[in-house]
Residue frames relative to the residue before (quaternion, step in Angstrom):
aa qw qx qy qz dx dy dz
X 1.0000 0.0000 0.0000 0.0000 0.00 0.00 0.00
X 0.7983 0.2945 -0.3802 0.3625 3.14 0.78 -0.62
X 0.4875 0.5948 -0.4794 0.4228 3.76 0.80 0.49
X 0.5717 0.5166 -0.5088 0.3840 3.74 1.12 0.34
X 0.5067 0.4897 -0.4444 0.5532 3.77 1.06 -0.87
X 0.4064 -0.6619 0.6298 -0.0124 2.63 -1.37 2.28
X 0.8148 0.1484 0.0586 0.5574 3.43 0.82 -1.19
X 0.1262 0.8495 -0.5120 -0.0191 3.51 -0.75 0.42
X 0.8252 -0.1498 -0.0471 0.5426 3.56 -0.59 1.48
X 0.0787 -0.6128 0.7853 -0.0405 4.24 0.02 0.96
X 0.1191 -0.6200 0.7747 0.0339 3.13 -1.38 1.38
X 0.3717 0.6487 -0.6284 0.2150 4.04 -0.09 -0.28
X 0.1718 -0.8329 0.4912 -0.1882 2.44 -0.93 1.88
X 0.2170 0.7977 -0.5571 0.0783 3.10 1.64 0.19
X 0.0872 0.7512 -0.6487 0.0854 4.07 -1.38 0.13
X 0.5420 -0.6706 0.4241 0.2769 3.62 -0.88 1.01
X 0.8136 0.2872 -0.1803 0.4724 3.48 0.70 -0.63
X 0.2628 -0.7956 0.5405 -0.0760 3.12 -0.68 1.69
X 0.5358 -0.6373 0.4925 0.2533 3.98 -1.32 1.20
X 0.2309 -0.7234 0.5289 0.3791 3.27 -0.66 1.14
X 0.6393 0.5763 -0.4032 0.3106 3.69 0.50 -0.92
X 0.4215 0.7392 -0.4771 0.2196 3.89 0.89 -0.16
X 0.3764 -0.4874 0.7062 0.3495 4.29 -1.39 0.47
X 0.3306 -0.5035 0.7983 0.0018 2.68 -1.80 1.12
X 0.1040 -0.6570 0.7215 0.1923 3.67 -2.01 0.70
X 0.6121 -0.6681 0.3686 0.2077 2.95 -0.96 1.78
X 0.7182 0.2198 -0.0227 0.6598 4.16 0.63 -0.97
X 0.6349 -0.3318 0.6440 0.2684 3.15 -2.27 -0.16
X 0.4781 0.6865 -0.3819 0.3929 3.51 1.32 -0.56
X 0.7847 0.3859 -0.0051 0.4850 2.45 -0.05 -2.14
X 0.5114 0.5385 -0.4366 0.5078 3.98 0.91 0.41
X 0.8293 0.3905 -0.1425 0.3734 2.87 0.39 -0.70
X 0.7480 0.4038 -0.3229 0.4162 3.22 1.74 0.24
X 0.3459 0.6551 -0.3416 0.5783 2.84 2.24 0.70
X 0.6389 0.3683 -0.2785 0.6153 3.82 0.78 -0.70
X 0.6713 0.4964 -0.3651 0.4119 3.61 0.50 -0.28
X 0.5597 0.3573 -0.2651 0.6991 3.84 1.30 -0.54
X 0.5273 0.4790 -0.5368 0.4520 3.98 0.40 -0.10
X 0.5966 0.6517 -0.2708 0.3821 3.83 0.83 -1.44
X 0.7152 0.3715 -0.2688 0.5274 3.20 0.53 -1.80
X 0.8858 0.2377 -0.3813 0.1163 3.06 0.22 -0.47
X 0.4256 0.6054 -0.4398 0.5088 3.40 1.24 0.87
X 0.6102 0.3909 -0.4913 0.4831 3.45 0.72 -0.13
X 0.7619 0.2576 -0.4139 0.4264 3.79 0.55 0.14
X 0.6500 -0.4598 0.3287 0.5080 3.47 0.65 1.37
X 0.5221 0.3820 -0.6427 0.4103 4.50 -0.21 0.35
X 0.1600 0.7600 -0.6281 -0.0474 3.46 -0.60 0.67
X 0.7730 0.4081 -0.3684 0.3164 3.41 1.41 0.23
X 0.3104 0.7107 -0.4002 0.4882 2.80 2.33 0.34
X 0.6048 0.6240 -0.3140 0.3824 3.30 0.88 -1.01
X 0.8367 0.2853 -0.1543 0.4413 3.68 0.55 -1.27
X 0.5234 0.5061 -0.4991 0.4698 3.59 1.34 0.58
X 0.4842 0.6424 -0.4436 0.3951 3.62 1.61 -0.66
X 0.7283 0.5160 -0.1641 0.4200 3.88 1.24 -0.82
X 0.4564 0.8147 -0.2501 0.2559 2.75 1.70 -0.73
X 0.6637 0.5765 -0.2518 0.4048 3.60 1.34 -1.10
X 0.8179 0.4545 -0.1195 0.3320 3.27 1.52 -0.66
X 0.4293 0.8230 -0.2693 0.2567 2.51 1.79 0.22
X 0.2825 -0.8374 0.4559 0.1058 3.54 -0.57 1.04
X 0.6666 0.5436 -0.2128 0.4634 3.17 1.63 0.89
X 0.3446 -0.5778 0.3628 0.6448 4.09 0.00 0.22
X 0.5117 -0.6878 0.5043 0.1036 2.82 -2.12 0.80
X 0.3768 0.7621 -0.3494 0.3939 3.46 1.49 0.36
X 0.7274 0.2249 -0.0321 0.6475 3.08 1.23 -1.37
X 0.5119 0.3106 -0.6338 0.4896 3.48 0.59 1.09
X 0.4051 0.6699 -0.4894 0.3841 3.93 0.84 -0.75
X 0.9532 0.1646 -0.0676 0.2446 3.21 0.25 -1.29
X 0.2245 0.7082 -0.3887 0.5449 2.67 2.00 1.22
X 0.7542 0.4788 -0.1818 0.4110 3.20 0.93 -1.26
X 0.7261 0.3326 -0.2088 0.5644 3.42 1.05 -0.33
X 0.4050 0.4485 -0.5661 0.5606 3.44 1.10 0.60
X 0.7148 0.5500 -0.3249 0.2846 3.43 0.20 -1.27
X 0.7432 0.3993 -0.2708 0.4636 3.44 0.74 -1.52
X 0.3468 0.7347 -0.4474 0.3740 3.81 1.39 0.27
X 0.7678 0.3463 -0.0588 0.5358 2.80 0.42 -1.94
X 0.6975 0.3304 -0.4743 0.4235 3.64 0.25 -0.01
X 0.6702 0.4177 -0.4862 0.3742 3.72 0.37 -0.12
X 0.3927 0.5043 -0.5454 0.5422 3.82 1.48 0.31
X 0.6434 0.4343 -0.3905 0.4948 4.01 0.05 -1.32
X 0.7448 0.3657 -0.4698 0.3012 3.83 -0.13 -0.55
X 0.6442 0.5539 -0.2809 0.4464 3.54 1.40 -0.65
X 0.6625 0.4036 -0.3435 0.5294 3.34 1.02 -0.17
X 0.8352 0.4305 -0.1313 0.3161 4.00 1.05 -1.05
X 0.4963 -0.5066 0.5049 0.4921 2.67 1.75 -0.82
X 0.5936 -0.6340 0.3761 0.3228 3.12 -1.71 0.17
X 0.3963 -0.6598 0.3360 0.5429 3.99 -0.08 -0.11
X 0.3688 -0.6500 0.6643 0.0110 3.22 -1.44 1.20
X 0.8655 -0.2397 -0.0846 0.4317 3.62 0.55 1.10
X 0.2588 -0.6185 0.7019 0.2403 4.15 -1.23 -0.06
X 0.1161 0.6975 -0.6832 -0.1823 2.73 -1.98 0.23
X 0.3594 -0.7713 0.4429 0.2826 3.61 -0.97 -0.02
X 0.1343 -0.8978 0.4172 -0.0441 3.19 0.23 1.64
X 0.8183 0.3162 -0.0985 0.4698 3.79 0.72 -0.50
X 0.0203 0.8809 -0.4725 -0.0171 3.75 -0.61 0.81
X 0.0412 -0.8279 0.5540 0.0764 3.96 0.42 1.18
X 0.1543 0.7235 -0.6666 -0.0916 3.14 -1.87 -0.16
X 0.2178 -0.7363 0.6406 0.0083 3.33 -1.01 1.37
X 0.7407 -0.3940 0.1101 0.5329 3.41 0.16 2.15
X 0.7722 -0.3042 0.2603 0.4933 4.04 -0.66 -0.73
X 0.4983 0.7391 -0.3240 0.3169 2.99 1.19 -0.53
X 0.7869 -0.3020 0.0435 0.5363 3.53 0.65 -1.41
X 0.5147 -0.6917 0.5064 0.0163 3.37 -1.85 0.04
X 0.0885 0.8236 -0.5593 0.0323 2.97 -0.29 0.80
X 0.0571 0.8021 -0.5866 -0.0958 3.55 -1.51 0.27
X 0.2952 -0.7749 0.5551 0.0662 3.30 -0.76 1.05
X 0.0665 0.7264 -0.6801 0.0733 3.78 -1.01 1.06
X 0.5672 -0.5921 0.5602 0.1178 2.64 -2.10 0.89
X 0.1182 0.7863 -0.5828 -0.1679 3.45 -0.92 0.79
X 0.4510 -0.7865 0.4038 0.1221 3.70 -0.26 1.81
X 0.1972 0.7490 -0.6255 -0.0939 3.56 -0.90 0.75
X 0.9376 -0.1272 0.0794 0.3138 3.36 -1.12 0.11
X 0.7163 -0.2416 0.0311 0.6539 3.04 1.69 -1.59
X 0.5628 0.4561 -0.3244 0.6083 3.05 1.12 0.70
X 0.2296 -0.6591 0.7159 0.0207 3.69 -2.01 0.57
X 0.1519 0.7254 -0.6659 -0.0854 3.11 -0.91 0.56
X 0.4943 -0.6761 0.5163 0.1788 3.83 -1.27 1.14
X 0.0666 -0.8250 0.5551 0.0824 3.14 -1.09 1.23
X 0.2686 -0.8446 0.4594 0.0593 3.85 -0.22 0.88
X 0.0255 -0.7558 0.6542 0.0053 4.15 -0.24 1.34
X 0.0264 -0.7772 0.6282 0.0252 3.37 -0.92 1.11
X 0.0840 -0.7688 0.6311 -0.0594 3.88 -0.83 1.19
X 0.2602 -0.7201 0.6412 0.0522 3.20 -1.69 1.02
X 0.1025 -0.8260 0.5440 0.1059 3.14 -1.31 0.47
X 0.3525 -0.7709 0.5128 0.1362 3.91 0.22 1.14
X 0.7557 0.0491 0.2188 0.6153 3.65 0.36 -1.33
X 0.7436 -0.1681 0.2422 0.6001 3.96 -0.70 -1.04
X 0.8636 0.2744 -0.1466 0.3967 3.15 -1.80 0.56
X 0.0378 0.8479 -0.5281 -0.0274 3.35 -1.24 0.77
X 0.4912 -0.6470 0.5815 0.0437 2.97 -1.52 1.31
X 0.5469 -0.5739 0.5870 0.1640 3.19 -1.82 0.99
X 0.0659 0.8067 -0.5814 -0.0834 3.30 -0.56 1.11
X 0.7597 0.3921 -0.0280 0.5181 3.61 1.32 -0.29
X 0.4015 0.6721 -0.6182 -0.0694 3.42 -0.52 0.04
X 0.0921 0.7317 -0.6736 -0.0490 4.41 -1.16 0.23
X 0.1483 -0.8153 0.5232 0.1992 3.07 -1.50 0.05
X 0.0246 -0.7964 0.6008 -0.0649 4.03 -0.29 -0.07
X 0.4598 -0.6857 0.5547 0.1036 2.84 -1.33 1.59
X 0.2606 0.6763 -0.5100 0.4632 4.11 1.55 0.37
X 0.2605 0.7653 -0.5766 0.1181 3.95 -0.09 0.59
X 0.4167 0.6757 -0.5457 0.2682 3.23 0.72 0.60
X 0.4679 0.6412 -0.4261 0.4340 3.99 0.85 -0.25
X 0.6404 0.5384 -0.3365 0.4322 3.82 0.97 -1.03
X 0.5814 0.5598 -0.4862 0.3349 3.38 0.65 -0.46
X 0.1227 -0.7286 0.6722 -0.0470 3.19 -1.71 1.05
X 0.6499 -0.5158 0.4066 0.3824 3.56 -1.34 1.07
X 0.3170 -0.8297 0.4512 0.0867 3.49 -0.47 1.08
């Protein structure tokens, strides 16, 4: 069942008006070790620990990420009852639209099933901000020429 949900909860959050008070991550690095602690923690079942860990960077209003996050960690504590627990991550995709933005796209691995998670950050001037994050078990885009 859960490999029929084509789509499941698009957060993109893109929006014209951006927090001044928001953290910036200085590199793609330093992205990528924020989405990486986002991972860990969702593979042990904190998925709303996880999106307050992001929370500082967010380059959007935080109301309607709030309540992203607690939709989300909904539905995943249904997906853990139905999948199990996750049994591993990977980072599988790296975009970039000139300096501007970022994106990264991770696996989160269960038993027999995957569902793709996708962090998507802007940068205006210095430093980047979370403007997006969604996930969906639709993993056919990830494929690459093997």
């Amino acid at each position: 069942m859960l490999l029929k949900i084509a789509r499941v909860a698009s957060l993109l959050l893109f929006v014209l008006t951006l927090p001044a008070a928001a953290d910036t991550l200085a590199s793609p690095d330093a992205i990528k070790t924020q989405t990486q602690a986002f991972m860990t923690q969702v593979k042990q079942g904190e998925v709303a620990e996880a999106y307050a860990g992001l929370a500082p960077y967010l380059g959007v209003p935080r109301k309607p990420f709030d309540a992203s996050a607690k939709e989300a960690d909904t539905y995943f504590q249904k997906v853990f009852d139905r999948a199990g627990r996750t049994v591993g991550t990977s980072r599988v995709k790296r975009e970039a639209i000139a300096d501007d933005f970022y994106r990264e796209t991770w696996l989160q691995k269960f038993a027999e099933a995957a569902m793709a998670w996708q962090f998507t950050f802007y940068q205006a001037d210095q430093g980047w901000k979370l403007v997006g994050i969604s996930y969906t078990t639709d993993i056919e885009s990830l494929y690459a020429p093997y």
